[in-house]
N, C-alpha and C positions, 0 to 999 in steps of 0.2 A: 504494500500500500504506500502509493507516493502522494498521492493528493488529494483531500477530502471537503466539505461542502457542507456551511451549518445553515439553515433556516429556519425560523419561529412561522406557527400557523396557528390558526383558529385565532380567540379571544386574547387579547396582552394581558399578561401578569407582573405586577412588579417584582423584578429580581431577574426577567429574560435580559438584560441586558450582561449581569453579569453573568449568567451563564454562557453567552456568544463569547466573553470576553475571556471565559475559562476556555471554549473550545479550542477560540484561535491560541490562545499562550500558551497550549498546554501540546498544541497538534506544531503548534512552530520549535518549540521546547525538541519534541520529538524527532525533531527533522522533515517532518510532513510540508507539504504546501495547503493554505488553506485558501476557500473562497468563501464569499457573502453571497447568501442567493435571496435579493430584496423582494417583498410581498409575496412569502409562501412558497407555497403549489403553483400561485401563475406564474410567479415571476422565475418559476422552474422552468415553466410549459416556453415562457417568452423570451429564454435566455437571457435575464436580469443578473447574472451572475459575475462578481467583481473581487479579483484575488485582493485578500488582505495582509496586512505584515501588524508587526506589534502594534506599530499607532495607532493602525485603524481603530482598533477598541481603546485606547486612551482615553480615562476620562470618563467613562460611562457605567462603573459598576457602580454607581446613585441615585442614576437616570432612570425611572418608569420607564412605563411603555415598551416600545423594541426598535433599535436603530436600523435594524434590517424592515421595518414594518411588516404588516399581516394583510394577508386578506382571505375571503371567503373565497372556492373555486370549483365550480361545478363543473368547469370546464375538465380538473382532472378527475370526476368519477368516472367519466369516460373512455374507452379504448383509445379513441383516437388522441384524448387530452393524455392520456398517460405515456403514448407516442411519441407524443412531441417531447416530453419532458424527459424521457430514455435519450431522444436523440443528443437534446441538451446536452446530457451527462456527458454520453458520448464522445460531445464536439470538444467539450472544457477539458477530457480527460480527469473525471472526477472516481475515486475509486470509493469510494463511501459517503454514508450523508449522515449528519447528525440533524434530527429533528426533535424542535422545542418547543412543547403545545399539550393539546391535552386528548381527550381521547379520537376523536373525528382526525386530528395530526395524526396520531398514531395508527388508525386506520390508512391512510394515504400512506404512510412509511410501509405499512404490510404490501401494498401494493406496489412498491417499490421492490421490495425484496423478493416478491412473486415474480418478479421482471429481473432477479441477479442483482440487483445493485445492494451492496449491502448497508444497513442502518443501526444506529443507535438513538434510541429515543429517549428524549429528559421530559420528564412531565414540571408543566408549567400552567397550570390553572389555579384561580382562587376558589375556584370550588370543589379541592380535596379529592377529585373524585377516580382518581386512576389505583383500580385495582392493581396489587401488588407492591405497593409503597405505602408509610404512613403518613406521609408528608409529599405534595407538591408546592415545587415555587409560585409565592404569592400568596397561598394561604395565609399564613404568617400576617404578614403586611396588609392584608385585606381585613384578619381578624381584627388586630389593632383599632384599625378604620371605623370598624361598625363598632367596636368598644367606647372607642373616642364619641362618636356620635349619640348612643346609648347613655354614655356621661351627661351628654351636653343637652339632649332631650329630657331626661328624667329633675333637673332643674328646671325645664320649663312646666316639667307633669308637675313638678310640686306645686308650685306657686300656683297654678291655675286647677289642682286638685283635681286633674284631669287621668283618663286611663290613655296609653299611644298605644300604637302596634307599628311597629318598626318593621320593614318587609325588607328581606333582605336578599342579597343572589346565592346561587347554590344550583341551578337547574334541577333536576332531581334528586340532589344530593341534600341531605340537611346539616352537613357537620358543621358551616360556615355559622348558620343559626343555633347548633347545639351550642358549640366551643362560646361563640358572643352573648348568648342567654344566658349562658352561664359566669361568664366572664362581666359581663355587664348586669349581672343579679336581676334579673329578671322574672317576673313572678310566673309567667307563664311561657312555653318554648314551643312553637308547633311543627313539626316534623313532616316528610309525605311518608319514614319508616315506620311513623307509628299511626295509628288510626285517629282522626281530627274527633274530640269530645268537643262540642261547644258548652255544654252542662257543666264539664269539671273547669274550663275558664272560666264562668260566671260564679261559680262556689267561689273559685279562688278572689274575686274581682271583690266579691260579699267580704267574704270573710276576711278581706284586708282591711276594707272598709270598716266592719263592724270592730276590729280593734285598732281604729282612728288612725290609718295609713293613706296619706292624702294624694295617694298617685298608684299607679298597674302600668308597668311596660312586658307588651306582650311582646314576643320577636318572631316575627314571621317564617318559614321558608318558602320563596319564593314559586317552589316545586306542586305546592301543595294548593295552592289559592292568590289569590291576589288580596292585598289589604283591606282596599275597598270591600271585596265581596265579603271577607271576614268582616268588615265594621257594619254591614248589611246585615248580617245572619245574628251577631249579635245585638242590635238592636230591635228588630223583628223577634229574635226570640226572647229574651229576654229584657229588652228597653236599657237595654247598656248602651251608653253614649261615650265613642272613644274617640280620638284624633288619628287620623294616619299619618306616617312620616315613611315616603318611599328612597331607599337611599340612592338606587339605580348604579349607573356607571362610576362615579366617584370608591365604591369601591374596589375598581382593576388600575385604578390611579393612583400618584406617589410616589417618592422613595422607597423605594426596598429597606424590611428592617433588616439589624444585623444580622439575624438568624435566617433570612431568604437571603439577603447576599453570601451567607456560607455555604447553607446547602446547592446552591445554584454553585457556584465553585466547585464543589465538591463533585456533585454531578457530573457538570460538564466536561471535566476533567477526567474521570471512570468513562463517562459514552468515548469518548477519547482512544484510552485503556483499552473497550471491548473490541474498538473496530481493529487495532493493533493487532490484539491476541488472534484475529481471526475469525468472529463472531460473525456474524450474519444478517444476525434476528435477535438486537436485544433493547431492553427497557433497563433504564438504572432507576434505582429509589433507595429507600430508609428504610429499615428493617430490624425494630431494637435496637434504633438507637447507633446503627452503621449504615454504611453506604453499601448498598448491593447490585447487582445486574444479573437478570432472570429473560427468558426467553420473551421474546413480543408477544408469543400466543397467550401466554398467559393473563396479556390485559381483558384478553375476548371472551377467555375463558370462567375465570375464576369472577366472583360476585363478592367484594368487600362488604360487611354487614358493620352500620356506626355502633359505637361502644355507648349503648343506651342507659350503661350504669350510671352515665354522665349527666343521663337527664336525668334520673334518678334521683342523683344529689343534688341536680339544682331545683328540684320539687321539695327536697326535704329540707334546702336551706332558706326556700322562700315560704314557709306555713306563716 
């Protein structure tokens, strides 16, 4: 392997920066040649592809977003679209590709590998959600976000003796909502893993109430309903009157914390590693607490189940 190819796709997570910026130092380190492949999959399909050296990454492991940029590309689920993107490879003399994103990227990277080109994939979403790791880049940074915001809402629930519901991203994942419900004391946390009571958040909404608690932030996931529809059902049923506060995009936004700039390091630097050793077909993640790399199938395969203990305790730390 002489020369390899990183690219971020799907959603930006804070911390994709410094993981590009571990590929290249770490593949130039190596002796490798590396290149930027900007916006994705297309900018695969469109030959957007531009050799870098140290500098290029200078400067960027604090930066949001992704200097290579993202985009959506429908154009590569297709035979023809994944054509032209082989041709690419071909033309650059690219011997492997490291791709940075979340599970929809890692599909595209399967298809890559089904066509020979070989891949390592880094999971980069704030919504936690890539089987086989316990950690993706930007969780971290995202959690923070919605904590922060959770802070600075529940000062306004107080003063105005109000109940919020905080809706938050995660697609059908809820861990971004367990870990910030919990994290941000939350009285109530709603899941799509666990089945929606609107009975046991209205007990809870009472019974804060009735021992003189002048505010309820509920935290949404955003998998499972949209906030409005939630402040619908709860006032129809019950006549509970709540505020909503939708956080939306501001949380894939920011600096990277210290702990998504490591592990993105770390990362980057292991997909690195695999493509070296000879690998093929692989995903890096965290794993108790280390850095590992396990086959790509096993994103497709294997179904992560959230640690519901956690909502547990934060039901039994809000009575």
């Amino acid at each position: 392997m002489k020369k390899i190819a990183v690219l971020t796709s799907g959603g930006d997570a804070p911390g994709m920066n410094a993981a590009i910026r571990s590929v290249v130092r770490k593949a130039i380190y190596e002796g490798l040649e590396v290149s930027g492949v900007f916006n994705g999959y297309q900018g695969l399909i469109d030959g957007k592809i531009e050799q870098f050296q140290l500098g290029s990454v200078g400067d960027i492991i604090q930066r949001g977003g992704t200097v290579l940029r993202s985009a959506r590309c429908p154009e590569f689920m297709t035979e023809e679209g994944r054509a032209k993107a082989l041709a690419q490879i071909k033309l650059h003399a690219i011997d492997g590709v490291v791709v940075i994103g979340g599970d929809g990227s890692f599909r595209g990277a399967n298809e890559l590998v089904k066509m020979g080109v070989p891949c390592a994939c880094v999971p980069a979403t704030i919504d936690n959600d890539i089987p086989g790791t316990e950690f993706t880049i930007g969780f971290d940074t995202a959690l923070n976000t919605v904590v922060e915001a959770i802070d600075k809402i529940r000062d306004t629930a107080t003063s105005h003796e109000r109940s919020f519901i905080i809706e938050v991203m995660g697609r059908d994942a809820g861990d971004l909502a367990l870990w910030a419900g919990l994290g941000g004391g939350a009285e109530s946390i709603i899941l799509p893993e666990k089945p929606f009571d609107a009975d046991s958040i209205v007990k809870r909404i009472k019974r804060s109430t009735s021992r003189g608690k002048k505010h309820s932030i509920i935290v949404l996931a955003e998998g499972i309903m949209s906030a409005t529809q939630l402040a619908d059902i709860l006032k129809e049923e019950a006549g509970v009157e709540t505020r909503v506060s939708i956080l939306g995009h501001m949380q894939r936004g920011g600096s990277p914390s210290a702990r998504d700039r490591v592990i993105a390091s770390q990362y980057g630097a292991r997909a690195v590693e695999t493509l070296l050793s000879g690998k093929t077909s692989s995903a890096v993640g965290m794993r108790n607490h280390k850095v590992v790399d396990y086959n790509l199938e096993e994103v497709f395969i294997k179904q992560e189940k959230l640690d519901l203990s956690l909502l547990e305790l934060a039901e039994t730390l809000s009575i």
